[in-house]
N, C-alpha and C positions, 0 to 999 in steps of 0.2 A: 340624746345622741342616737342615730340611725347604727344597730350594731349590725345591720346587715351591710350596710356599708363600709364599717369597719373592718369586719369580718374579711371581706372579700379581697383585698390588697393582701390581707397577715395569710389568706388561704395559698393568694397567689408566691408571696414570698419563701413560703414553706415547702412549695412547689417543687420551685426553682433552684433551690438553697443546694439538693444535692451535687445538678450539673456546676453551678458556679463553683463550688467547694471544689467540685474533682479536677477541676481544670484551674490552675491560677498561675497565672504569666509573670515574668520578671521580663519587663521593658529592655530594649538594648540599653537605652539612657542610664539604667543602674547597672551595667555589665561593669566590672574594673578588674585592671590585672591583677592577677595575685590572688582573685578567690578561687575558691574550689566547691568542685559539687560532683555530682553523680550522674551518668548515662546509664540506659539500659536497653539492653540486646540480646538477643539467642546467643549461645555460642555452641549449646548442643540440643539434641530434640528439639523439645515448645519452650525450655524452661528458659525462664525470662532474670537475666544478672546483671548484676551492677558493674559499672568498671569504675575509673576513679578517671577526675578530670582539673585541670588544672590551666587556668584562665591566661593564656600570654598578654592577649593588646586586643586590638577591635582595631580590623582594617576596612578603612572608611573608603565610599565611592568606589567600588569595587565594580558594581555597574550602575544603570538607571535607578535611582531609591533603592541603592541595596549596600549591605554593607557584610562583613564575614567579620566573628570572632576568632581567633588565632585561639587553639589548644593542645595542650600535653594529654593525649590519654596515656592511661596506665591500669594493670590487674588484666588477673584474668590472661588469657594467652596474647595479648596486647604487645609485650612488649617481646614477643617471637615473631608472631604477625604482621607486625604493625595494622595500618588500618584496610580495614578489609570490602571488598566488592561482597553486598547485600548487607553493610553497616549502615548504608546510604536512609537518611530517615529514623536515627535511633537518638532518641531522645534524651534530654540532657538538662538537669537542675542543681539548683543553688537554692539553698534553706528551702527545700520542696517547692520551688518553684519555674516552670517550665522557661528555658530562655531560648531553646530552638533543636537543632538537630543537625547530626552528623550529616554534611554533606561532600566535603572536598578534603582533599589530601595530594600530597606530594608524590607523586611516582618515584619510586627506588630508594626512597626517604630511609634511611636507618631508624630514625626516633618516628613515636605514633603523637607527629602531629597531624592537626585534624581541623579543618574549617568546618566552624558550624553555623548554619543559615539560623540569623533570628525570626524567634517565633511570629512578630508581627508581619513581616514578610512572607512568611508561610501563607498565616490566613488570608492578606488579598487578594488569593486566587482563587474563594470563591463566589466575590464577588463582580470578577473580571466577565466584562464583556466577550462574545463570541465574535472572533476575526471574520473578515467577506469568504466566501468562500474562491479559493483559489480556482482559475481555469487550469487547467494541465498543460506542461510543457513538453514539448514534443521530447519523449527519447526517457523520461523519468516517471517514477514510477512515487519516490518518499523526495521528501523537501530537503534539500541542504540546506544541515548546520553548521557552524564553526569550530574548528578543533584548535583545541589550546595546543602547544607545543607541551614538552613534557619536563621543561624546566621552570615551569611552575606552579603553583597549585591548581589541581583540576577538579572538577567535579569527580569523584569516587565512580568509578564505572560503572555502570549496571548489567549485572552478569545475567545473560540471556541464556537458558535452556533449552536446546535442540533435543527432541526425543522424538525416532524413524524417520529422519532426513539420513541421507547418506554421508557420507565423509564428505564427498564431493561439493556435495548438497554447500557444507558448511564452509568450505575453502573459498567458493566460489561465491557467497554472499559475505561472508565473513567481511572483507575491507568495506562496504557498503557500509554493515551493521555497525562497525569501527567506529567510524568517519559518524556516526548518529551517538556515540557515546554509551554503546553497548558492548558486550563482550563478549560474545557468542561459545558457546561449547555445546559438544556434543554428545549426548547422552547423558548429562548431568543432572539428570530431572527423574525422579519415576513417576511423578504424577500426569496429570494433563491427559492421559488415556479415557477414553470414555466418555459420560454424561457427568459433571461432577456437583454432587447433593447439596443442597441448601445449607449451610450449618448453623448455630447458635451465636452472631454476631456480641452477645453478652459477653460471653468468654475470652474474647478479644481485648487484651488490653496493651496500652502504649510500649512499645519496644517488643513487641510479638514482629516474627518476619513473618513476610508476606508475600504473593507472589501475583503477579499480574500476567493474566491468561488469556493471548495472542489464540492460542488456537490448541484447541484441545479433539482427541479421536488417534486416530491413526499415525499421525504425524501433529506432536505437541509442542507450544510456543511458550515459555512462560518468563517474567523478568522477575527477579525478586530485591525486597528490597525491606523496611524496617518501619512498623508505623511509627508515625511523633505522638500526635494526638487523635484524643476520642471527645468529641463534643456535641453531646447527643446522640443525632443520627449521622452527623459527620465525621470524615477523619482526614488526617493528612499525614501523607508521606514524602520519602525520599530525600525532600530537601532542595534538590534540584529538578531540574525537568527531566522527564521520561524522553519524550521526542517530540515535543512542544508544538503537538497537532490541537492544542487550546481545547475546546467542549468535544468531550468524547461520552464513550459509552463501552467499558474495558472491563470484566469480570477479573474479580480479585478472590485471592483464597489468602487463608491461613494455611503457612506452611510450617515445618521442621527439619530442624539442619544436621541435618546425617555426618556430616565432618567438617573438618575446615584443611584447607589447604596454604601453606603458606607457601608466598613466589617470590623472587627478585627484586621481580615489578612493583605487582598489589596483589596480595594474598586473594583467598574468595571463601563462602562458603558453599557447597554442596548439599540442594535441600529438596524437599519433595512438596508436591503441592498437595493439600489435604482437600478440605470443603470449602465450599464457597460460603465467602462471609459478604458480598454486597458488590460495588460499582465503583469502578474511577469517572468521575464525570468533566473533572477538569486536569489538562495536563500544562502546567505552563512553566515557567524560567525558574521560578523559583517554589516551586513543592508541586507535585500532584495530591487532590482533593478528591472524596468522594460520597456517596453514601452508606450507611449498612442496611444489608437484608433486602438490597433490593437484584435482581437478576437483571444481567445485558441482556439487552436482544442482538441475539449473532446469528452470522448467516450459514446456511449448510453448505458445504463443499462434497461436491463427490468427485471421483477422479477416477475412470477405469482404463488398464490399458493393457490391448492384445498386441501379440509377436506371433507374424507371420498367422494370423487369423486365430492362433491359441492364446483363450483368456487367462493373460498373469497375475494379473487382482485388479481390485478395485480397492481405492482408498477413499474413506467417510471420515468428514470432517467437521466443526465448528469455528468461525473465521471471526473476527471481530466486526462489528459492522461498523470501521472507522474509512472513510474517503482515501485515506493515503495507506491505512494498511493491510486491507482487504484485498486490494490489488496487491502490494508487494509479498503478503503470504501465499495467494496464489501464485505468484511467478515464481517463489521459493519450492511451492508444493508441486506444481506441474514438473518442475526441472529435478526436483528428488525422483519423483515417480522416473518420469524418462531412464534419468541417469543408472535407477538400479536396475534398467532394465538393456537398455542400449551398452553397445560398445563405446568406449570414450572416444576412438579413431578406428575410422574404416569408413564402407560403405554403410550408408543407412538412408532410410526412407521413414519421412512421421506424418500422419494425416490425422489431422484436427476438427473435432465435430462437438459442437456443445451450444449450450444456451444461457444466455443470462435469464431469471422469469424475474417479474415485478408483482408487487402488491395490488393490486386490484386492477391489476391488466392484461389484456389479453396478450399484447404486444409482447413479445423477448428481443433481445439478441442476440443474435445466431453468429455462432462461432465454427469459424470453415477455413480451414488453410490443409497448405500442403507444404512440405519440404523437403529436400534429396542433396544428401551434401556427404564430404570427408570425416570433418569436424566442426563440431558447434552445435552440430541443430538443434540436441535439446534444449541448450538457452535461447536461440534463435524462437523454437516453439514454444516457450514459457514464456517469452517477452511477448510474442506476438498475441497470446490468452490473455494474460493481464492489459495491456495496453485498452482494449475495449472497455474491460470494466475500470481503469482508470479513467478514462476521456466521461463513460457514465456517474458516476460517482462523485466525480471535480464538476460534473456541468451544472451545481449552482441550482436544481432543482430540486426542492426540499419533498416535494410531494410523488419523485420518482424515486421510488425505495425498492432497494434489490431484495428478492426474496429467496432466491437460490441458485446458485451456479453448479451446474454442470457441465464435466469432460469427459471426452473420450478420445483417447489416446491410440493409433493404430498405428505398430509399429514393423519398419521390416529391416534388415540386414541386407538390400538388396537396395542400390541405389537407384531409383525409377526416376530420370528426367527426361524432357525434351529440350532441344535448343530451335528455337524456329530460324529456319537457314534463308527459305527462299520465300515468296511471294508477288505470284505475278496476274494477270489481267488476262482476258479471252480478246479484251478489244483496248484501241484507245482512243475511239470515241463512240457516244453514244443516246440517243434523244429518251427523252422522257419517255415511261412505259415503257422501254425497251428492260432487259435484264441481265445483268455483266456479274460474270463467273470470274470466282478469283478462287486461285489454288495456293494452298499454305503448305509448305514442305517440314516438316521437323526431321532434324537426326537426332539419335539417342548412340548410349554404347553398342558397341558389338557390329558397327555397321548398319544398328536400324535406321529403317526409314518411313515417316508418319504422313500420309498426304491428306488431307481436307479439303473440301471443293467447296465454296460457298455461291450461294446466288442472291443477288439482291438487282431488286426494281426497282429503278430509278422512277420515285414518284412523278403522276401527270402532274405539271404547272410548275416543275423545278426548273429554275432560271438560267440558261448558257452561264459557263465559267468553268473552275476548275473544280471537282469532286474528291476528294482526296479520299483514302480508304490505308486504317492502321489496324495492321493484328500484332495486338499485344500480348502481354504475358498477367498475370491478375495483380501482380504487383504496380506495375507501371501502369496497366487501366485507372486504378487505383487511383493513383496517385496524381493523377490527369484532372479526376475530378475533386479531389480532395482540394488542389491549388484553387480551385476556384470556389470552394465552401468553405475553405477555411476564414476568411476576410467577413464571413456572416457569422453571430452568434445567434445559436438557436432560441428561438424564444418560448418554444414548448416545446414537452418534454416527447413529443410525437416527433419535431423536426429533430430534435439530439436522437432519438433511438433509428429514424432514416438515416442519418449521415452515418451511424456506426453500421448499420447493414448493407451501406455501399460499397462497404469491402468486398473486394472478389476473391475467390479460391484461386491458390496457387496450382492447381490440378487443370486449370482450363487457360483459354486464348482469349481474346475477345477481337472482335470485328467494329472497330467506330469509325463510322461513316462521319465523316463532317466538312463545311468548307472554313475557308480565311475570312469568315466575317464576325461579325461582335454579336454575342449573343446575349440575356443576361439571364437570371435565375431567381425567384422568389417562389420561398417555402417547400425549398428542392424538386423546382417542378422548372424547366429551362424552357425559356420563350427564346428559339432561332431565329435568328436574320431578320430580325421584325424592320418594318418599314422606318425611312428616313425621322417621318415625324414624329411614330410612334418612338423611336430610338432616343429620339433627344429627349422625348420626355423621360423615362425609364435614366438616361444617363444621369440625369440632377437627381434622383433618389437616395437617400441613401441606405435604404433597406432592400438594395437590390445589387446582386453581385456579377459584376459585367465580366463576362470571356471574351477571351482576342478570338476562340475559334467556335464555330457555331454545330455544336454534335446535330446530326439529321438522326441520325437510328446507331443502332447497337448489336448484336450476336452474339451469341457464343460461340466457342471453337471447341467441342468436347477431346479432346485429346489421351481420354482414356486413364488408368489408376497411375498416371502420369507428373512429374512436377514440369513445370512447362516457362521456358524463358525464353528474352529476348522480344526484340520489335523491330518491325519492319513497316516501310509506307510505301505505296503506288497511286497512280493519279490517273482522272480518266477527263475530258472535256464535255462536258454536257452539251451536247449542238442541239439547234432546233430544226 
């Protein structure tokens, strides 16, 4: 007999023997009511206790391949509590063997009943394929989910910690957060501050809470919640889905739980993030998955912002590098920053400068607005930051990787617009080579009055008809060309970072020269008025995006540390 061959199977079994041991499943298929077994959770510090559980029924087709066991918990401050936000993921056995995890519970429920997600259910999420990447919708920032009504069982919240957002901050995203199956609070976290250290993911074991970190520094994000299991270098929590953005890349700690809180509602506990013990890499319907000891890569956020030309701070951050929430933490962080800085109603003025940078490119994002209003603007200005890096991020190109954002925030107490009132003509007609003068009037408060003269030369060999001439405001320029790129997807990541730079500043005007004829555009570059033949060809394309109006040239209208609105059009005849 070959004992090297022998040898080698009993080596590898020996191996093996301790992960299989540590981990051993009870099938739903053996679940029945009436038995009993044991969960384990935090209830104070790190220290990991038993409660007592008690098996009702098994509710079948619950959704797609899923099904929920019906349970009595009991012990422990359970039955003062009932079931608690960050129980979510706390694991639960019969004759020592694992059958799934606290997921769902009853809102206002008197007794601690308790849905628990079966173990196998848990684990097909990490073998689940990664979803298309979504385009962006215009106006959203994170994907709607579905909200159960509260008459009957829900998925257990997931209580989300706000640390240095404002009150406001949290009011004002709170229904959002809601509506995603989270439950927002404020300052209920002392962790997340800082750079947070590697720890000993050995230490780690099943019904340890946990906390999953959004964004740590100056202003910190964290959700916390309970592991199930430990399988290897694997783990799995929650039970249910976090925000079922599918293959992520989320920094997880070990945390402990400073108190518990009991409510009406759903009680919660109160916990602080400690070390980082590794990665969530998959978030889907039913558990989030991940690894240990390995570090996210997340993106830097910086945030600075002056009042009236005095620097108030600058706020340094760490942002999760996920598509849908790296955007919505910035439009969170930009609208805290403002908010603790701005008056909520009055006059105000906010002027926007920043950059998106990339991974091995030269190319950024340039982030430029202006806005002058009563109330809003901070969210106004926070939506209008994020909105770019969302459109980048959702655009479906894997090899356009953000590498750092930055803001700067300039803020006044003094409302600075213009409204463009008039716009008129030196002539109304006039031959090619010749030059026609157009004057833009702006009013502002107080009686001001802004004039601008522009000159433009009607090119030699421009054809008799009508020339039309629009001074807009940056928004509406905007928006002129957007309609006609938005019917193209870009198909490098050169043409997606063009169309976000097309944005123009609300601090300026612009001057678009154009006539009523069809023009079209390929790879952001507009071929005007082309001739009959050539048109019809260009029209059967369809990687070509045809305009009703044909732009000739463009200007700016500098109008000063101004916010500047409104449009206006006049018309000149081109003669020969």
């Amino acid at each position: 007999m070959n004992l090297a061959r022998l040898a080698l199977p009993i080596l590898l079994a020996v191996a093996l023997w301790p992960l299989n041991a540590a981990v051993q499943f009870m099938p739903l298929a053996e679940v029945r009511a009436g038995q009993h077994g044991i969960g384990k959770t935090v209830f104070e510090g790190d220290r990991i206790e038993d409660f007592q559980v008690e098996i009702l029924g098994i509710l079948a087709n619950t959704g797609p391949r899923e099904s929920i066991i019906l349970a009595r918990l009991s012990g422990g401050p359970l039955d003062h509590t009932g079931v608690m936000q960050g129980m979510s993921g706390s694991p639960v056995y019969i004759n020592g063997r694992l059958i799934g995890a606290v997921a769902l519970a009853f809102p206002y429920a008197k007794d601690p009943i308790a849905g628990i997600r079966p173990i196998e259910e848990m684990l097909r999420v990490s073998d689940m394929p990664g979803p298309p990447r979504p385009r962006l919708v215009a106006g959203t920032l994170l994907p709607a989910l579905p909200t159960s009504p509260e008459s009957r069982m829900t998925e257990v919240a997931t209580p989300l910690s706000l640390s240095g957002f404002s009150s406001k901050a949290v009011d004002a995203f709170g229904p959002g957060l809601r509506a995603l199956g989270l439950d927002p609070r404020q300052g209920m976290s002392t962790g997340g501050a800082g750079n947070l250290v590697m720890g000993d993911p050995s230490k780690l074991q099943p019904g340890a809470m946990i906390s999953v970190e959004l964004m740590t520094g100056d202003m910190s994000v964290g959700a916390d919640g309970t592991l199930t299991c430990i399988d290897g270098e694997k783990v799995y929590a929650f039970g249910h889905r976090f925000l079922s953005v599918g293959p992520t890349d989320l920094p997880f700690t070990r945390s402990e739980v400073i108190t518990l809180l009991a409510n009406v509602n759903t009680s919660f506990k109160i916990s602080a993030a400690k070390e980082l013990m590794g990665v969530i890499s998959q978030d889907r319907n039913t558990a989030v998955s991940g690894v240990l000891g390995r570090r996210a890569a997340t993106l830097p956020l910086e945030i600075s912002v002056t009042q009236d030309s005095a620097n108030v701070g600058t706020y340094n951050m760490q942002v999760v590098n996920d598509r849908f929430l790296a955007p919505y933490l910035t439009q969170m962080a930009v609208f805290s920053a403002l908010e603790a800085t701005e008056r909520a109603t009055g006059s105000s003025s906010i002027r926007i400068r920043g950059r998106i940078e990339f991974e091995g490119r030269p190319e950024t994002v340039d982030l430029r607005s202006f806005f002058a209003g009563e109330t809003s603007s901070a969210m106004v200005a926070a939506t209008t930051t994020a909105l770019p890096l969302s459109y980048v991020m959702q655009g479906g190109f894997d090899t356009l990787r953000v590498k750092r954002i930055v803001v700067s925030l300039e803020t006044s107490n003094t409302k600075k617009d213009l409204s463009l009132s008039q716009l008129y003509t030196s002539r109304r007609e006039a031959k090619p080579g010749e030059t026609v003068t157009l004057t833009a009037i702006f009013d502002g408060q107080n009686g001001v009055e802004v004039r601008r003269a522009l000159q433009f030369k009607i090119p030699v060999g421009t054809a008799p008809g009508t020339l039309y001439f629009t001074v807009a405001d940056g928004g509406q320029t905007s928006l002129a060309d957007l309609r006609q790129t938005a019917a193209l997807t870009p198909h490098t990541p050169d043409q997606l970072i063009a169309n976000v730079n097309r944005l123009r500043s609300g601090d300026r005007a612009y001057l678009r020269v154009w006539r009523a004829e069809p023009a079209f555009e390929a790879g952001g570059d507009e071929l005007p008025d082309p001739p009959p033949s050539v048109a019809l060809v260009l029209t059967g394309s369809q990687a070509l995006s045809q305009n009703r109006n044909s732009k000739l040239a463009e200007m700016v209208v500098d109008a000063g540390d101004m916010m500047v609105s409104g449009s206006k059009t006049v018309q000149i005849e081109v003669v020969e």
